[in-house]
C-alpha positions as CSV (number, residue, x, y, z in Angstrom):
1,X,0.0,0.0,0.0
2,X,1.1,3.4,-0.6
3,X,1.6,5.9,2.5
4,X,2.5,9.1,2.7
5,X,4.5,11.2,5.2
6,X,4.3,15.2,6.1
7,X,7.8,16.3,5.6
8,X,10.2,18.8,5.1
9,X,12.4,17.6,2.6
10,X,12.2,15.3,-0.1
11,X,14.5,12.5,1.2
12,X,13.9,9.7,3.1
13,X,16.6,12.1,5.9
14,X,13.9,14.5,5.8
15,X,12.3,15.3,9.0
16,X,8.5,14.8,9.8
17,X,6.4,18.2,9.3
18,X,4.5,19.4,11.9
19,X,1.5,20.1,9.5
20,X,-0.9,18.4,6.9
21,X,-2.3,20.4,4.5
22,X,0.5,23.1,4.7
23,X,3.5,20.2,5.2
24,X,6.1,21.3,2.5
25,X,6.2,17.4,0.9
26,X,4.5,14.2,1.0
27,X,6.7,11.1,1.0
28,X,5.2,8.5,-0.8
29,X,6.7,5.5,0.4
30,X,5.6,1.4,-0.2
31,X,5.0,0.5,3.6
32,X,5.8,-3.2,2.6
33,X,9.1,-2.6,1.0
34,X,9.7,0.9,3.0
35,X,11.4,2.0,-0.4
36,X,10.0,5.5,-1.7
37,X,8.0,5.9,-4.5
38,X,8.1,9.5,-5.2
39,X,8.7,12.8,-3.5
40,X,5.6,15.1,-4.1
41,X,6.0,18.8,-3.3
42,X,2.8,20.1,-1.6
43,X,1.6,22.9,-3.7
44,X,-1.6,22.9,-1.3
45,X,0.0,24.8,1.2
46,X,-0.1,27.9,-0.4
47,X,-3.7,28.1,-0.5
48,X,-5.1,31.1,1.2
49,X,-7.8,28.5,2.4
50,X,-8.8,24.5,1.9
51,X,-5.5,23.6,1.9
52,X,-6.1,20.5,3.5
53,X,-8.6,19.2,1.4
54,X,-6.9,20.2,-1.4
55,X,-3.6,18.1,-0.4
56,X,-6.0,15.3,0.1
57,X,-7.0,15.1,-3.3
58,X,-3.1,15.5,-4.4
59,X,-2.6,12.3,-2.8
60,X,-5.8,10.7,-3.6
61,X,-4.4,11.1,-7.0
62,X,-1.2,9.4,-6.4
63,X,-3.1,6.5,-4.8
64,X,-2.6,6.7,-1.5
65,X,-4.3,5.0,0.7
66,X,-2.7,5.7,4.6
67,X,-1.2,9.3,4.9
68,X,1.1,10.2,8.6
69,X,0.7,13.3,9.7
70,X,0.7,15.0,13.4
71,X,-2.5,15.9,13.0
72,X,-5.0,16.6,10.7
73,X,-8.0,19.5,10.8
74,X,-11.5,18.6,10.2
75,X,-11.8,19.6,7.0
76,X,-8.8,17.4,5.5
77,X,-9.7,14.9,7.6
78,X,-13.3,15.2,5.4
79,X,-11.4,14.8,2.8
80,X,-9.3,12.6,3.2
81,X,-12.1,10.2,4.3
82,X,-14.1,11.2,1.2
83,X,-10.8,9.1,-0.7
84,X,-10.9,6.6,1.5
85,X,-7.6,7.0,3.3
86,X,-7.0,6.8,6.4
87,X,-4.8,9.0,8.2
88,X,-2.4,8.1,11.6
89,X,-1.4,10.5,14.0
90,X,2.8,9.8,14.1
91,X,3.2,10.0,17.6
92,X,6.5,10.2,18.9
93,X,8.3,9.3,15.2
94,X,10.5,12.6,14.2
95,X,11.5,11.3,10.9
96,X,10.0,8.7,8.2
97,X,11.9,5.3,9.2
98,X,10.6,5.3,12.8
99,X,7.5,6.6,11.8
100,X,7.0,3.9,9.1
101,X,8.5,1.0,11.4
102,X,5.6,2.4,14.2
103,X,2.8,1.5,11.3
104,X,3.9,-1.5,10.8
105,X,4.4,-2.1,14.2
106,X,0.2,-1.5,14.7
107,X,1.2,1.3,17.2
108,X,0.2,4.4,15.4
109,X,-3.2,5.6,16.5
110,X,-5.6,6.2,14.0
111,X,-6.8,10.2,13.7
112,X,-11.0,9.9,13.7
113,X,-13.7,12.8,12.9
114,X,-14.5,13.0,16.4
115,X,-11.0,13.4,18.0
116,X,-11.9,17.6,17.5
117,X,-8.4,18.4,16.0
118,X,-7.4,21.7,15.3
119,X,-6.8,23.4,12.0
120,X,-3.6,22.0,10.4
């Protein structure tokens, strides 16, 4: 399955963003093989407004179906539910290995409507 991560960079070094719909890229990584599939800048987060649901649809077109992220708003969270993806907060994980190792691990909470996030 493909998964994305909020970063900073474009490398699999890159630290994890503290931000969704304004994170500068999304790693798109095979969570099987942990090998990256493509580096996607975010041109969402320049959106005076809707910028997560706009980054939702960026990666629904990329065919992504889990997206890590330290938290999500309600409005990409909308979205990214309309695509069917699911989205996991990435707890303690500062970069993409330990993040993607906590997946597949099964200890990455999953972010729900009702957990009345803030705007990211």
């Amino acid at each position: 399955m493909k998964t994305a991560f909020c970063t900073n960079g474009n490398t699999m070094d890159s630290a994890l963003d503290e931000r969704f719909g304004r994170a500068h890229w999304f790693l798109v990584v095979d969570d099987e093989t942990g090998e990256m599939i493509e580096a996607l800048e975010n041109t969402a987060r320049t959106e005076a407004s809707g910028a997560g649901g706009k980054a939702a649809q960026l990666l629904a077109d990329k065919g992504v179906g889990v997206v890590i992220a330290p938290e999500v708003g309600p409005k990409g969270l909308s979205a990214l539910t309309a695509f069917g993806i699911k989205a996991y907060k990435q707890g303690s994980a500062e970069h993409v290995a330990e993040a993607l190792s906590a997946l597949n691990a099964g200890t990455l909470e999953e972010i729900k409507q009702d957990d009345g996030l803030r705007m990211a």
